[in-house]
N, C-alpha and C positions, 0 to 999 in steps of 0.2 A: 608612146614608144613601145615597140613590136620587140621583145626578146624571144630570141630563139631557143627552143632544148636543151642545147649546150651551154648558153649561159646563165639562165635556171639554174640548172645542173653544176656548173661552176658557182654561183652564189650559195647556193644551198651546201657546196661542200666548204666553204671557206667560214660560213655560220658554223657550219657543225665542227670545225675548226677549234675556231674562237670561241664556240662551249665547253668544247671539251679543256680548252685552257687554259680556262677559266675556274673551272670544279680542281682541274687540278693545283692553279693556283691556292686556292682556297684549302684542301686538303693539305697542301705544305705548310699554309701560313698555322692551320690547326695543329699540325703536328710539329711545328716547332715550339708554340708557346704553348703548347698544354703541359710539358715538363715544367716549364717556366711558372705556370699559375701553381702547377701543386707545389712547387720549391715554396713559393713565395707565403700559399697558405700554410706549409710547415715550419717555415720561420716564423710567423704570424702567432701558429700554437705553441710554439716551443719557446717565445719572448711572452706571452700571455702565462705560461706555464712558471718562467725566470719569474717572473714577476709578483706570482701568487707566493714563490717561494720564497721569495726577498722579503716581498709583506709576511708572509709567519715567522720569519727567521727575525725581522724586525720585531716582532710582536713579542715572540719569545725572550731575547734583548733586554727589551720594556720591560717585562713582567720580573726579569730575571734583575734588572736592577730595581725595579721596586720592593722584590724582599730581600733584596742587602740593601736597602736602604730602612727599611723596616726593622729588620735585626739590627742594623745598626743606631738606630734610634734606643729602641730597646735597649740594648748592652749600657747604653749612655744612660738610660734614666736608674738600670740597674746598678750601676757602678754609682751614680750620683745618692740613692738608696742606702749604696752600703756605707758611703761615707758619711750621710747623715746620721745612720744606726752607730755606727763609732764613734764621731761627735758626742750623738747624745751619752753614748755608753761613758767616753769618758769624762763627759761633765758631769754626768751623775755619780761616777766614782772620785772623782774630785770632791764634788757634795756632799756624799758620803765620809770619805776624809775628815772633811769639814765638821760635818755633824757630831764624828763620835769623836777628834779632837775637843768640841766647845761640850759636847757631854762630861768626856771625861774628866774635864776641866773641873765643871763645875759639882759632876759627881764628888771630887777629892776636896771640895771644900764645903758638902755640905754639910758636915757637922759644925762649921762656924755660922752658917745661918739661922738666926733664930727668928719665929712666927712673931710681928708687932701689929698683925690686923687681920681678921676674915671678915667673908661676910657669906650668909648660904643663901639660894632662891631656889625653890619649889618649882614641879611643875605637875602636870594636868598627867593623868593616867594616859600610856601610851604617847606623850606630847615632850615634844622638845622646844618648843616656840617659848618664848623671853616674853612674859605679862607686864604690862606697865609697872606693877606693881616691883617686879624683878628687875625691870631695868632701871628704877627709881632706887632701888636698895644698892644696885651696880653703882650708879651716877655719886651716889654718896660715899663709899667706899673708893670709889677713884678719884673721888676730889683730894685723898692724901694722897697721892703718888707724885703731885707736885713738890712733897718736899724731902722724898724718899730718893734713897743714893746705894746705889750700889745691893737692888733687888733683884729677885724672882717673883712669879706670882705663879702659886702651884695652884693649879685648879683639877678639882676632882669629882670625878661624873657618877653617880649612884641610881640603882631602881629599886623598885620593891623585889618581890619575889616572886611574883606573878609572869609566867609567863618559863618560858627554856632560859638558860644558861647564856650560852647562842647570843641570842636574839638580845639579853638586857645588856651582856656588854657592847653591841653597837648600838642600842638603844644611851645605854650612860655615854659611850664618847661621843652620840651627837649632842646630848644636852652639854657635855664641858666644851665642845665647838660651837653651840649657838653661844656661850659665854665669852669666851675669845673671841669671837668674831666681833660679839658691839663690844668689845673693851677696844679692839686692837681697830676698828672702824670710827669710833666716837672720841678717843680719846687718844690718838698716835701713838700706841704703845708697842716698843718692838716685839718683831715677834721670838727673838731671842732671849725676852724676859718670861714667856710661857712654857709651863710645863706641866702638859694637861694627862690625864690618864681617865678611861672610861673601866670601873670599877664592878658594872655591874649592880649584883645584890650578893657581892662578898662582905662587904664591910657595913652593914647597916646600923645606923644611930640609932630605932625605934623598934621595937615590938611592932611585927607585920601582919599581927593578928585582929589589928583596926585599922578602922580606916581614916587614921590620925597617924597613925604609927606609919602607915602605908604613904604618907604624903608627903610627911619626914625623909624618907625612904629614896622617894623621887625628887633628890636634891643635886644641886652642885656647890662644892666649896671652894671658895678663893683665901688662899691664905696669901697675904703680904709676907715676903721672910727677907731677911737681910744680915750680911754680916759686918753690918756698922754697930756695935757694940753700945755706942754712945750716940746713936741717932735719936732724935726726940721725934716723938710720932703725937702727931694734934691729939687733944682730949677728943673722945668719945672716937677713940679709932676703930675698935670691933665693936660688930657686928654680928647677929646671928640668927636662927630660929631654930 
């Protein structure tokens, strides 16, 4: 097929047409949704942004009820604390009560009790421990309490002179505590029948200038005392050395 000049010319203007109509479509379609992508990326940051904010806001929240619930735990163990310090406070001044009522009880009658047994055990320099031989001289001595009524047993803790002030009167009240303890372990004896005192080297029975005298010295005494008047106490009831 023969085209002539003019219609060349004719097709070529109607291409250049359809290009140009073409770019210009394309430049509208661009310039319409370009507003449209950036809106949509600044919703995009600004819901990415809500979000960071919600998650700290949450977090803070969190953290904010975890120290009231912290303190609050606290306050609870504290308050449960104070109740137990008053409990005890006033069971011990109940105790207390207690105590210097049955003291003074038996302070006001003890000029009716009178001594119907001792018996003393030695111990080792610097020593509070119970020798077979001491708790053998105990065990004899406590086989009368079977038939005794209406006792005490004052027990009295002594040291030589060796040594501070100090130091021998807790030294004599552990030896009248090693003494009560096997009486009141070995042989059921309440402990409201004991009345012990650590003496020291105030009261010594022996010249501490030997070391006989010194051994005397480092004694404990148990007296039996009772105010039955007419109670009979077994033959060969004291005891001593």
């Amino acid at each position: 097929m023969i085209f002539n000049r003019m219609q060349v010319w004719g097709v070529a203007a109607s291409l250049a047409v359809l290009g140009a109509s073409g770019c210009a479509t394309k430049n509208y379609v661009k310039t319409q949704t370009a507003p449209l992508v950036q809106h949509t990326d600044e919703l995009e940051t600004k819901a990415a942004a809500n979000n960071q904010q919600i998650k700290a806001v949450d977090e803070r929240a969190q953290e904010g009820i975890s120290k009231a619930q912290s303190a609050a735990d606290a306050a609870n163990q504290n308050a449960q604390g104070a109740n137990k310090a008053a409990g005890d406070a006033q069971v011990a001044a109940v105790d207390a009560v207690h105590r210097a009522d049955s003291l003074d009880s038996v302070v006001k009658g003890l000029d009716s009790y009178k001594s119907v047994a001792n018996v003393t055990v030695t111990f080792g320099f610097d020593k509070a421990v119970l020798t077979k031989d001491d708790k053998d001289q105990l065990d004899t001595f406590a086989g009368q309490l079977g038939a005794a009524k209406s006792y005490i047993l004052e027990v009295t803790g002594g040291t030589d002179s060796i040594g501070s002030a100090e130091y021998n009167y807790e030294l004599s009240q552990r030896r009248a505590d090693a003494v009560v303890q096997y009486l009141a372990a070995k042989f059921g004896i309440a402990a409201h029948r004991f009345y012990l005192i650590g003496i020291g080297k105030d009261k010594q029975v022996a010249p501490d200038n030997t070391a006989e005298g010194r051994k005397q010295n480092r004694r404990v005494e148990v007296q039996l005392l009772t105010n039955m008047t007419d109670q009979a106490m077994p033959a060969g009831g004291s005891s001593g050395m």
